[in-house]
C-alpha positions as CSV (number, residue, x, y, z in Angstrom):
1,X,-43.9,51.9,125.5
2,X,-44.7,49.1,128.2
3,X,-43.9,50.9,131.5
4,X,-44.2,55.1,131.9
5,X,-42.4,56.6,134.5
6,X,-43.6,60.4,135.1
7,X,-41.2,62.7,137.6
8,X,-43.5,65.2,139.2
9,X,-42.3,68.3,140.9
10,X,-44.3,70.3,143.4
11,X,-44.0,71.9,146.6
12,X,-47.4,71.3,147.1
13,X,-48.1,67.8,148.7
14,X,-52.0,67.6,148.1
15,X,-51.3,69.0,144.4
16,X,-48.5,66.0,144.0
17,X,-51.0,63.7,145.2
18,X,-53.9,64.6,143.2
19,X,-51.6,64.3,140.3
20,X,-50.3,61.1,141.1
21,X,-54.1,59.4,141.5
22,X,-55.0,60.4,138.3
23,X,-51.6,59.0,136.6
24,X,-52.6,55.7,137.9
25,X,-55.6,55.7,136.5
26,X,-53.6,55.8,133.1
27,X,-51.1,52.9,134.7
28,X,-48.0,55.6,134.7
29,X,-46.0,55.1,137.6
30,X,-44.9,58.7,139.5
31,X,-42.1,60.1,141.4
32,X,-42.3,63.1,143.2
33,X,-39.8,65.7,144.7
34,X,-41.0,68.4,146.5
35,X,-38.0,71.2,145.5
36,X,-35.4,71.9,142.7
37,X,-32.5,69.6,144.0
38,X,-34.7,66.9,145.1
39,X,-35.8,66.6,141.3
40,X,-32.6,66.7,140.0
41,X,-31.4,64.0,142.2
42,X,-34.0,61.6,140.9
43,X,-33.9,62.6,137.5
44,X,-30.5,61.8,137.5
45,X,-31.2,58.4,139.0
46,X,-34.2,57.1,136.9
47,X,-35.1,57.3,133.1
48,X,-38.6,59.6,132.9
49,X,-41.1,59.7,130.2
50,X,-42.1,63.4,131.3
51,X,-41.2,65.6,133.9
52,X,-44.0,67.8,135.1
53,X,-43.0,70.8,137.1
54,X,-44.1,73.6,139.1
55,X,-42.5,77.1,137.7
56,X,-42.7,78.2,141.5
57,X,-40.0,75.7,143.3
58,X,-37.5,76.3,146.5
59,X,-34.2,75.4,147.0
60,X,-33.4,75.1,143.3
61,X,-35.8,77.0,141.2
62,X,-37.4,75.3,138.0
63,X,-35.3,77.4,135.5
64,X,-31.8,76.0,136.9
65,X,-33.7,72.2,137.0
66,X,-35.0,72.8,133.0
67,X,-31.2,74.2,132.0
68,X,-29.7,71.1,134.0
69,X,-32.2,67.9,132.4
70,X,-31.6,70.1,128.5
71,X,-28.3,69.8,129.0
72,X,-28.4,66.4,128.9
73,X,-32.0,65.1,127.6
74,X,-34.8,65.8,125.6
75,X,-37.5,64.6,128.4
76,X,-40.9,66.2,127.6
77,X,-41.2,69.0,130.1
78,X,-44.8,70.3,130.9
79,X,-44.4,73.7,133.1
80,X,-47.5,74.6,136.2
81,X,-47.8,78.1,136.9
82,X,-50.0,80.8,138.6
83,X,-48.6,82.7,136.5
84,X,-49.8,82.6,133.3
85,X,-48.3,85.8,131.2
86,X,-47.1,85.6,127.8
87,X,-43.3,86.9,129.1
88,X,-43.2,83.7,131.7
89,X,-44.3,81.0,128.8
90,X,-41.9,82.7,126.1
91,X,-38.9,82.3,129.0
92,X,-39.7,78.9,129.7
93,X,-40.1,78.1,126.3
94,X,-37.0,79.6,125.3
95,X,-35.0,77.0,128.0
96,X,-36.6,74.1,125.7
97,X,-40.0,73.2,127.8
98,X,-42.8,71.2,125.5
99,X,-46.2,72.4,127.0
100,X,-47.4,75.2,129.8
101,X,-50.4,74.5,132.0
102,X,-51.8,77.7,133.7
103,X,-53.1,76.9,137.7
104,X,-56.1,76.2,138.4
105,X,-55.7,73.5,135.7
106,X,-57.7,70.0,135.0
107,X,-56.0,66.8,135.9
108,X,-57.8,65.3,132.6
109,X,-56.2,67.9,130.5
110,X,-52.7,67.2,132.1
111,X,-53.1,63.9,131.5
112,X,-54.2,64.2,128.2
113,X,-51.4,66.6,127.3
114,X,-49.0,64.0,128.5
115,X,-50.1,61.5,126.2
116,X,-49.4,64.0,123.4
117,X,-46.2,64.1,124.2
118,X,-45.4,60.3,124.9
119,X,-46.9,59.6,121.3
120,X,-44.4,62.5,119.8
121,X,-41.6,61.6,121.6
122,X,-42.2,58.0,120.5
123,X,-42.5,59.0,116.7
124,X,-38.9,60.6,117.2
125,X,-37.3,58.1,119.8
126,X,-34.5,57.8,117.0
127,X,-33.6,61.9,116.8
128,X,-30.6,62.9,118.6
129,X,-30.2,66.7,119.2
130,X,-26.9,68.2,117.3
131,X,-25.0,68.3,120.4
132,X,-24.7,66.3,123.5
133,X,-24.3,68.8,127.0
134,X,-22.9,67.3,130.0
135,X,-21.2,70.3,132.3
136,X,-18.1,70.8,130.4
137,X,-18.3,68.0,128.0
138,X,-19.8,68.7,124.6
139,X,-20.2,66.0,122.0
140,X,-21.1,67.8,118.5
141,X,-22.6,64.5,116.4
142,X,-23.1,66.8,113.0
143,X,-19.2,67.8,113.0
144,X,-18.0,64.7,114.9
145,X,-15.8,67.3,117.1
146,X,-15.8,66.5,121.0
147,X,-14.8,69.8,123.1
148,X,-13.6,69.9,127.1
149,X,-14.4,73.4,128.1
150,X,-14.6,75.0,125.3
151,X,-11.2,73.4,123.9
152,X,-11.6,70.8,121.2
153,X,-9.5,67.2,121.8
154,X,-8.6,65.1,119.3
155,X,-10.4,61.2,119.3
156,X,-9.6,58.0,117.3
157,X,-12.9,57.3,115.1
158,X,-13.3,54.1,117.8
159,X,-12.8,56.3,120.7
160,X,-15.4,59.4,119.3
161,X,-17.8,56.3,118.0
162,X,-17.6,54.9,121.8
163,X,-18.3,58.2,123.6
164,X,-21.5,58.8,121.2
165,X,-22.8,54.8,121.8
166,X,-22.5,55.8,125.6
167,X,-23.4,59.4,125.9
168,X,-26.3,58.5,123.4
169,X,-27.7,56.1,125.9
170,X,-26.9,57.7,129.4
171,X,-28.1,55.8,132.6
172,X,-28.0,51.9,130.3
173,X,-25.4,50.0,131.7
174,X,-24.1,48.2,128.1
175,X,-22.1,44.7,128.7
176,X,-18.9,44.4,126.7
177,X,-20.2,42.3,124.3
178,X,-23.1,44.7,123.3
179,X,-20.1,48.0,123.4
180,X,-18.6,45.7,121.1
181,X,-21.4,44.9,119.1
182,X,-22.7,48.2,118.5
183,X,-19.3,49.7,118.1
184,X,-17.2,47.6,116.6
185,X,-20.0,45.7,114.5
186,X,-20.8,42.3,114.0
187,X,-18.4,41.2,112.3
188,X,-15.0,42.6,114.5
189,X,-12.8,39.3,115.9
190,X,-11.1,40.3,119.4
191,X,-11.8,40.1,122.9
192,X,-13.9,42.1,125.0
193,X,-10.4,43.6,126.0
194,X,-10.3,45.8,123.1
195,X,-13.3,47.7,125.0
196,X,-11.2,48.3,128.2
197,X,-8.3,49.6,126.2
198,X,-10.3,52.2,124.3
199,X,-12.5,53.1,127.8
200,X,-9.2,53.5,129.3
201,X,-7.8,56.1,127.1
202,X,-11.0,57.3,126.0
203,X,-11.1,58.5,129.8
204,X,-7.8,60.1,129.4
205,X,-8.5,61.9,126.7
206,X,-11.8,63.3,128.2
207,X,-10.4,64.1,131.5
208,X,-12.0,65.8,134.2
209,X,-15.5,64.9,132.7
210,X,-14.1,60.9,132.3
211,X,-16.1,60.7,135.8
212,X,-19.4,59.9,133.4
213,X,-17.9,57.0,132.3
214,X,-18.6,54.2,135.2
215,X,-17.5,50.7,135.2
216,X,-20.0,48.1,135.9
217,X,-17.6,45.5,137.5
218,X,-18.0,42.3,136.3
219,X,-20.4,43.7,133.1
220,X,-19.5,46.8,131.7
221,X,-19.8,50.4,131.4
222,X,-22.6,52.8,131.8
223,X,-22.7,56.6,130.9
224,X,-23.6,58.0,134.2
225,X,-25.2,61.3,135.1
């Protein structure tokens, strides 16, 4: 992994800070938010390596921020807290959190837990969790069944195939050459029409969560959320 990109939450500006000078001495590069939404905004705008969060946060507390990144991600997510009972750990471990770091804690010891992670999530950068959450739209890869609210929809193979490739790799922008690569395979003859067709109904079909699907005019698509 060439460039690490850590997402640190905190209402605390000196504790952000403190966090932040010891990243760089491990040459990750840090972006902070200071509440709940902020966080979400920028998660939602950048890939991260880790997420590490304060469980004490205003405008949008940390349990609403963990439910909204797990329903779409698997980003390590190392939870700070004064609080330091079993019930609080067990409830934040429940939501899908990878480590818990009591307060006071040492910077040396966050550090090091973060490199735990990156080398696990590196061993498993293949896995892809059963299904894939975003708001309404639920992609179940183990039964191949894609639902809208509840309500399963019917797909061509191409069209389900498509949504996976994309939904798979949120926040890439994938030329239609490379859809058509990875989708249709090496050997398919067409034009990189055949990928606009199958966006286009693939959006119907999907509708009202087809707003993920973004065209990158003059390129491609991209999976946005």
């Amino acid at each position: 992994m060439s460039e690490i990109r850590l997402l640190i939450v905190d209402p605390a500006t000196d504790l952000r800070s403190t966090i932040k000078t010891h990243a760089a001495i491990e040459n990750f590069i840090v972006d902070e938010a200071a509440d709940g939404i902020a966080a979400l905004k920028l998660f939602r705008r950048h890939d991260y390596n880790t997420v590490v969060m304060n469980a004490d946060l205003e405008e949008l507390n940390a349990w609403h921020v963990c439910r909204q990144i797990r329903k779409s991600s698997q980003t390590p997510i190392i939870i700070l807290s004064r609080d330091a009972s079993e019930e609080l750990k067990l409830f934040f471990f429940d939501l899908g959190i990878d480590d818990f770091l009591s307060i006071p804690y040492s910077c040396k010891v966050l550090m090091a837990r973060i490199h735990v992670l990156l080398r696990h999530s590196a061993h498993h950068q293949n896995y892809t969790p059963r299904r894939l959450v975003f708001d309404g739209l639920c992609i179940d890869v183990i039964s191949r069944m894609v639902y809208i609210d509840g309500e399963g929809i019917l797909l061509t193979p191409k069209e389900y195939n498509l949504l996976v490739f994309l939904a798979k790799n949120h926040n890439r922008a994938f030329s239609r050459d490379m859809i058509l690569r990875d989708v249709w395979g090496e050997d398919f003859f067409g034009t990189d029409r055949t990928v606009d067709t199958h966006i286009k109904t693939l959006r119907e079909n999907i509708k009202p969560y087809h707003k993920y699907i973004e065209t990158v005019w003059g390129y491609g698509y991209i999976f946005k959320t």
